[in-house]
C-alpha positions, 0 to 999 in steps of 0.5 A, spaced: 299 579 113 306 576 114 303 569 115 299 570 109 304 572 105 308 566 106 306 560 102 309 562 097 316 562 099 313 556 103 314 552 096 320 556 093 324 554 099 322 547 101 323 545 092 330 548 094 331 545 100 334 550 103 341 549 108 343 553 114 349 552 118 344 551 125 346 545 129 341 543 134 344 544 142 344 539 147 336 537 149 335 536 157 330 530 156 331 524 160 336 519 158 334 513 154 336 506 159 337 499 156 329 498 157 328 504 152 334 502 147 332 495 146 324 498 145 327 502 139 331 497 137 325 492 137 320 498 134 325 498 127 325 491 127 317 491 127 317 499 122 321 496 116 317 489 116 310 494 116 313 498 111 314 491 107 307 488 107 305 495 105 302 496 111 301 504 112 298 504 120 305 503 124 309 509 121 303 513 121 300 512 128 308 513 131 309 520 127 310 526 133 308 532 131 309 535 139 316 533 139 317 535 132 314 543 132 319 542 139 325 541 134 324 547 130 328 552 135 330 559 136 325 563 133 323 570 135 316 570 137 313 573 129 316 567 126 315 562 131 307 564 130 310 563 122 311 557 124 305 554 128 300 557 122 304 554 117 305 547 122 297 546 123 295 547 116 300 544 112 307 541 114 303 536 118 299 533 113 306 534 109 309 529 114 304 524 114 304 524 106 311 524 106 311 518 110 305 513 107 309 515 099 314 512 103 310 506 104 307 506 098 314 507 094 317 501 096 311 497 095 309 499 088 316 499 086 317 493 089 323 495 093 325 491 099 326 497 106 331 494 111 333 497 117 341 499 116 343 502 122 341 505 129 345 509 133 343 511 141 344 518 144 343 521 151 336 522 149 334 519 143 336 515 137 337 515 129 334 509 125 337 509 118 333 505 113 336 502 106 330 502 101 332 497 095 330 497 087 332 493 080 336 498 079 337 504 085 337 505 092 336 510 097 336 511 104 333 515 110 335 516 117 330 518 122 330 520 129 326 517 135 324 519 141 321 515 148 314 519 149 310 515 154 314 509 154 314 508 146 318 509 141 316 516 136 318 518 130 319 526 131 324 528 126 326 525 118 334 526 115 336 526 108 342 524 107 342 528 100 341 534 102 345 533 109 339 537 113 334 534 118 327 537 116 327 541 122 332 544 120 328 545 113 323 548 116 326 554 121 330 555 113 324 557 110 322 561 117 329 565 116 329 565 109 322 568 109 324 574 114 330 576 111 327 576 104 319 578 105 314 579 099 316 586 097 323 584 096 327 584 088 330 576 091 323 574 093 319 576 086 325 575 082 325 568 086 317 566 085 317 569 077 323 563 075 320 558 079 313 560 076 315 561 068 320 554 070 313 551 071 309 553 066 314 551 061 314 544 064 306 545 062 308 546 055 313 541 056 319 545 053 323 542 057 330 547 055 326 553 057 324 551 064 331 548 065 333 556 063 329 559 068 331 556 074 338 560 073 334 566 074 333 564 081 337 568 085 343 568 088 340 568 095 336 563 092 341 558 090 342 555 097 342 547 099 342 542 093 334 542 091 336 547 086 341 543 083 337 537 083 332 539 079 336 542 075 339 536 073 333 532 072 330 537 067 337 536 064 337 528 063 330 530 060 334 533 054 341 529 052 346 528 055 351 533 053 346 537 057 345 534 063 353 533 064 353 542 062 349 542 068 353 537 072 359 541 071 356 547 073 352 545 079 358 542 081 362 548 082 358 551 088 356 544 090 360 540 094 354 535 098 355 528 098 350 526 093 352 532 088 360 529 089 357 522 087 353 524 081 359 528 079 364 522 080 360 517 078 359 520 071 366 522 070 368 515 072 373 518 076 373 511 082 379 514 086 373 520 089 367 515 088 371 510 092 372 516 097 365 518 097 362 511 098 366 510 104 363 517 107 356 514 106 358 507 109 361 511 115 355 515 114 350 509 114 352 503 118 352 499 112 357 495 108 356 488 105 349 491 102 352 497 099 358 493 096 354 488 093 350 495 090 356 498 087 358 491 084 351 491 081 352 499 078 346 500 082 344 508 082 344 512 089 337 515 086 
């Protein structure tokens, strides 16, 4: 009955992208030699030139569901069958979806991917990616492991929200068990996003942006919400968006909220700070640089 009851706190907290204070512990797997080091760097390489000639096979092919359900740690027993029940029907087929928009994104918004910066651990590595449009860019880092002596991709970083999806994930599990379907939070939760929605359908903008601060407090959690509370503000004014700006900003201190609110207010002291820690952050320098020159948006 608990994993049936799911779902829908599933896609309340996945649009919420919830944020935990977890942090992943030392892993035992074997360590990465010069060999393995110079494979992943090569399989970056060979990653952004498939992305590029919009060629979805390497990315899709390269994907590790094992070693991601591996990431998703410290769960009792009801939640780890929580887990696998929801992994099996939908984060995986999420993941792959998630990962062939990236391909397709790219390419119809002919946008240019570029391999960043890669990081070497013990066990595993970090590749970041840089995607660039006309007039935006964005980034996104995953994780690599060696699984019978090739690269795999197991884990994705946004740099937006801060989070690896695994940690996404076991959010979602712990959120579920502490708020279930018979809690005041959990409906009072579901009925905001659920009347936000409609309204969207009626395309009465304002009132979907309202309900969303029905949600409640123990809802309000990572910066999804805000994220989609400011992008249903731009779509009424202006006056609007910076309102909401200025009141997500006071619960909010992400990087990416910090750079909105910065960036609006024109304040370039902070911004400056901002694009430093994204520079440390990213591995990039003279392609950022060259992006701000440009005013070029972090979307």
């Amino acid at each position: 009955m608990r994993i049936l009851m799911f779902r829908g706190l599933y896609l309340i907290a996945i649009l919420l992208l919830v944020v935990g204070c977890s942090k992943s512990k030392t892993e035992n797997n074997i360590a990465l030699t010069l060999e393995n080091k110079k494979a992943i760097e090569l399989y970056a390489q060979q990653l952004a030139k498939s992305i590029n000639d919009y060629d979805h096979a390497l990315i899709r092919d390269s994907w590790s569901n094992e070693a991601f359900a591996k990431r998703v740690k410290n769960l009792n027993k009801v939640q780890r069958n929580v887990f696998n029940y929801i992994f099996d029907k939908e984060i995986k087929d999420e993941i792959k979806l998630n990962n062939i928009s990236l391909v397709n994104h790219v390419n119809l918004e002919q946008g240019k991917i570029h391999t960043s910066n890669i990081k070497h651990f013990n066990s595993h590595s970090e590749i970041t990616f840089l995607s660039i449009f006309d007039d935006s860019y964005n980034f996104i880092k995953y994780r690599v492991e060696i699984i019978n002596n090739k690269p795999y991709l197991c884990d994705l970083f946004d740099l937006k929200s801060g989070l690896w999806y695994s940690e996404t994930i076991k959010n979602v599990i712990n959120l579920n068990s502490r708020y279930d379907m018979f809690s005041e939070e959990r409906r009072a939760a579901n009925l905001a996003m659920r009347s936000s929605n409609e309204e969207l359908k009626k395309r009465d903008t304002l009132s979907a942006l309202y309900y969303l601060y029905d949600i409640p407090k123990t809802h309000w959690v990572g910066n999804g919400l805000s994220l989609r509370k400011l992008n249903l503000a731009l779509g009424v004014s202006d006056s609007t968006y910076g309102k909401v700006l200025e009141t997500e900003f006071e619960h909010d201190q992400s990087l990416y909220l910090k750079y909105l609110y910065y960036r609006y207010w024109d304040d370039s002291e902070n911004l400056n700070n901002v694009y430093n820690t994204l520079k440390y952050q990213t591995g990039e320098d003279l392609r950022l640089d060259s992006l701000i020159k440009s005013e070029s948006f972090w979307r």
